[in-house]
C-alpha positions in Angstrom: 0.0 0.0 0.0 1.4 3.9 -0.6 1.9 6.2 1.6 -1.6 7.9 0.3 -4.0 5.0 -0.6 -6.8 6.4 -0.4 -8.6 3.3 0.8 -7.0 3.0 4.4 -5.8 5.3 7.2 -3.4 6.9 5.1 -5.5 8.9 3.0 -6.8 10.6 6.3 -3.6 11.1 7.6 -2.6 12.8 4.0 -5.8 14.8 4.2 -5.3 16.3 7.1 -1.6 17.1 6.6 -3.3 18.9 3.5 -5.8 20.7 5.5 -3.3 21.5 8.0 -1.1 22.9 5.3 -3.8 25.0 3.7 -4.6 26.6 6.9 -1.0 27.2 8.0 -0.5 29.4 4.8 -3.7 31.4 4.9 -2.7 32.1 7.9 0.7 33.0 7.5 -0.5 35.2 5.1 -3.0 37.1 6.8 -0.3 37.6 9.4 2.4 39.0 6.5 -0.9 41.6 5.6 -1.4 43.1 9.5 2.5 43.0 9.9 3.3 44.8 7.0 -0.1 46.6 6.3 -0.5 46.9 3.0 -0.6 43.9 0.7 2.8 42.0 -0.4 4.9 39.9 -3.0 4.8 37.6 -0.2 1.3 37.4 0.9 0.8 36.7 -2.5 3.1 34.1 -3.4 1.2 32.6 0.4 -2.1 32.8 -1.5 -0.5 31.0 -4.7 1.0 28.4 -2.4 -1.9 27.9 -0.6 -4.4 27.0 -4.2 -2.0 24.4 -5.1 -2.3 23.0 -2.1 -5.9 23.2 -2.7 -5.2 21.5 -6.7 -3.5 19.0 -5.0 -6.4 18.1 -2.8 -9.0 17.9 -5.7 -6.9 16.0 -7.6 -6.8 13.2 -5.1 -10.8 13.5 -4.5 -12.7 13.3 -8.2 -15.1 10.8 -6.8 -15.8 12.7 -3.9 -18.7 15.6 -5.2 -18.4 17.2 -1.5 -15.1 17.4 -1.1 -13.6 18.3 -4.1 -16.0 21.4 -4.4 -15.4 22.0 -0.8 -11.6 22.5 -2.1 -12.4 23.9 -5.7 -14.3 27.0 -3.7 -11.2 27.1 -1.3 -8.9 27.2 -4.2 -10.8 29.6 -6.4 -10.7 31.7 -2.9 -7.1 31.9 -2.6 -6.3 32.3 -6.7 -8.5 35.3 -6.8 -6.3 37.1 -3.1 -3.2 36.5 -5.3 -4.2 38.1 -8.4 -6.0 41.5 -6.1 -2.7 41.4 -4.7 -0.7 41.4 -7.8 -3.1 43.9 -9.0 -2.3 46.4 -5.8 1.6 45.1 -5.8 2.1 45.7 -9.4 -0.6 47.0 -11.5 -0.5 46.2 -15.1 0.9 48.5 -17.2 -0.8 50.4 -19.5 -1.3 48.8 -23.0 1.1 50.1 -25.5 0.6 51.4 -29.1 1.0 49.2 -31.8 4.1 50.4 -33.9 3.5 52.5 -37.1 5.7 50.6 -39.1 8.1 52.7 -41.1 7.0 52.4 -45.3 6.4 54.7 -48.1 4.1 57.5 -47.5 0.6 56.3 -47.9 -1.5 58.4 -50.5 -5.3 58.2 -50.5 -6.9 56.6 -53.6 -9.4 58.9 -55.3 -12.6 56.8 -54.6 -15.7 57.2 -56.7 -18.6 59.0 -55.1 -21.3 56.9 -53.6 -24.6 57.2 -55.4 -27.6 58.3 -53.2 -30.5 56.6 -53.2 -33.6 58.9 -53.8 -35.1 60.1 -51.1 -39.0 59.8 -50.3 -41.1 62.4 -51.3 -42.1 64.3 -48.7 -43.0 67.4 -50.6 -46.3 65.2 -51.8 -46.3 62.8 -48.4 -46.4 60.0 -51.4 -43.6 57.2 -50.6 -41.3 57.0 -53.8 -41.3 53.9 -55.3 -38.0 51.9 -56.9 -38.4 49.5 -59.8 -35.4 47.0 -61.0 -34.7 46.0 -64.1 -37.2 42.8 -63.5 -40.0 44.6 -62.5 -39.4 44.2 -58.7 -40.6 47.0 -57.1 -39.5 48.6 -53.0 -41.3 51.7 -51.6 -38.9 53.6 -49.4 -36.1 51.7 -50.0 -33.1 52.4 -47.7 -30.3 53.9 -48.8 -27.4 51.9 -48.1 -29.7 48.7 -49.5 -30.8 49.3 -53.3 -33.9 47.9 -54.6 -31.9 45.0 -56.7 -30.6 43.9 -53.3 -33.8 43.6 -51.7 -35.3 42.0 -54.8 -32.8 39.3 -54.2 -33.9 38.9 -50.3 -37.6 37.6 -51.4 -38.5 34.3 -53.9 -40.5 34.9 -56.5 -44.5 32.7 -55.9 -44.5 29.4 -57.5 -46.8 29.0 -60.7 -48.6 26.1 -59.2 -51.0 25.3 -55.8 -52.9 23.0 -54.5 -54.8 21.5 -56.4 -52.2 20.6 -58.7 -51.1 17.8 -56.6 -54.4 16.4 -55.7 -54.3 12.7 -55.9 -51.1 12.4 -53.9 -52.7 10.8 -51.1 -53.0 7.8 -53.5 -49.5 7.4 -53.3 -48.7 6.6 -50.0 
């Protein structure tokens, strides 16, 4: 048998060396906090120590639902200390601009100018009406979206209905 089978007296033993390890570094690092009074490289690097102790913990109990959340929470916990503390210790620096790289001068292209789309009439209060090329025809059609794109959006009806398949039920 190993030194942490978890089927005999062992695995207690373990766990509780586990628990007692946990709880000596949460401690500890509580104590670093009052003593020095601000938050710390160390109390962090206590925090860190104490979730893979933690890790260690679920890793040994994946069968057991109680106590591995019990341990996840208790990890979480102490992950979430170190990064606050890392955040107070050493704040992240600012993000940086991205390099201009260094190329030829860049020259805007002449681009073509976009052709409105006419606007309603609201002189008359009469919505203006767009016909394609097909015959499809929009009233008030956006401006960004041209009536031959909207056209495209919608199926044309079929040339056939019901009663052009009467006698189907024959067929099953």
């Amino acid at each position: 048998m190993s030194k942490y089978d978890i089927s005999g007296a062992s695995y207690i033993d373990w766990m509780e060396e586990k628990a007692n390890q946990y709880n000596a570094l949460i401690r500890q690092a509580e104590r670093t906090r009052r003593l020095l009074g601000a938050p710390s490289k160390e109390e962090g690097q206590l925090y860190i120590e104490a979730a893979k102790v933690c890790q260690e913990i679920r890793d040994k109990n994946l069968s057991q639902r109680s106590i591995y959340s019990k341990w996840e929470l208790r990890g979480i916990e102490a992950t979430s200390m170190a990064r606050e503390i890392a955040n107070k210790v050493a704040p992240a620096p600012p993000p940086k601009p991205d390099p201009v790289p260094v190329s030829e001068p860049v020259t805007k292209q002449p681009t073509a100018p976009k052709k409105p789309a006419p606007a309603p009439d609201t002189a008359s209060g009469q919505p203006q009406v767009q016909t394609t090329p097909s015959g499809f025809t929009t009233k008030n059609a956006i401006k960004e979206v041209p009536a031959e794109t909207i056209e495209k959006w919608y199926k044309s009806k079929p040339n056939h209905g019901f009663d052009d398949v009467i006698g189907m039920e024959d067929l099953q």
